[in-house]
C-alpha positions as CSV (number, residue, x, y, z in Angstrom):
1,X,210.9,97.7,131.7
2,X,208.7,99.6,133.8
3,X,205.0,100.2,133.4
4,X,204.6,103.9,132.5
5,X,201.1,104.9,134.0
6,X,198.9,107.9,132.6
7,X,198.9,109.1,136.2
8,X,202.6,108.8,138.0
9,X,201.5,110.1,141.3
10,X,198.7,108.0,141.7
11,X,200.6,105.4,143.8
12,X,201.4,108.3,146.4
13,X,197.9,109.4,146.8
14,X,196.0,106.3,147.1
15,X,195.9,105.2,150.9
16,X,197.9,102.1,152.8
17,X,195.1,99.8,154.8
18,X,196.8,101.5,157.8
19,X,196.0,104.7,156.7
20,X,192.8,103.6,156.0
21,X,192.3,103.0,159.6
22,X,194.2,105.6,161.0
23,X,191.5,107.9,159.4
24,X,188.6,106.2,160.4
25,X,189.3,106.2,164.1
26,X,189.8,110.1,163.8
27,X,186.7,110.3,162.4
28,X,184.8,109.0,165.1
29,X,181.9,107.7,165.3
30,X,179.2,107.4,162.3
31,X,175.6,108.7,162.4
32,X,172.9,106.0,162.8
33,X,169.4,105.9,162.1
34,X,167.5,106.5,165.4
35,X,164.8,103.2,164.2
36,X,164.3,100.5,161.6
37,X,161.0,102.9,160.6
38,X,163.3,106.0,160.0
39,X,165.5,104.1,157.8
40,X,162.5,102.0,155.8
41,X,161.0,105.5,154.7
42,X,164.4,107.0,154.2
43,X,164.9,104.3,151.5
44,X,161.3,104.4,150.3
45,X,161.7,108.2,149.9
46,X,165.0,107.8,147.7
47,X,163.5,105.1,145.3
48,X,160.0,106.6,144.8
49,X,160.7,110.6,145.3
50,X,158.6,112.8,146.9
51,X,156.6,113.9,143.6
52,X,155.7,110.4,142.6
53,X,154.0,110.8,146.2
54,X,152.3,113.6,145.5
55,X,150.9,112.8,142.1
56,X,149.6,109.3,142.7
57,X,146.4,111.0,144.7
58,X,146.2,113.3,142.0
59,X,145.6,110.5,139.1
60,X,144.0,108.1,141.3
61,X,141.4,111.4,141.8
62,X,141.7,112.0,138.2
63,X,141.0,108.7,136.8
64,X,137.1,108.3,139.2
65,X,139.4,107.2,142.3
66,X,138.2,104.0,144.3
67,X,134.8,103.1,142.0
């Protein structure tokens, strides 16, 4: 008895390790960051957002600032 999966044509669509690297060497070459300071603020930027950025002046301001 064979295994009847939801999908049938899955198994033809998902890729051999040989495949797998017979696309990445057509793709080339990945993008790098150009320095470590590039990537720090790239990753700073995605977990803080640029809003939370702008606002924290706003309520430190708001709030009697440095006193």
């Amino acid at each position: 008895m064979k295994l009847q999966l939801p999908n049938p044509d899955l198994d033809d669509r998902i890729l051999s390790h040989q495949q797998l690297d017979e696309l990445e060497e057509e793709a080339g070459e990945r993008p790098k960051w150009d320095n470590k300071a590039q990537y720090m603020l790239t990753c700073v930027g995605f977990c803080v957002g640029l809003g939370n950025v702008w606002r924290f002046p706003y309520l430190c301001q708001s709030h009697g600032g440095g006193k």
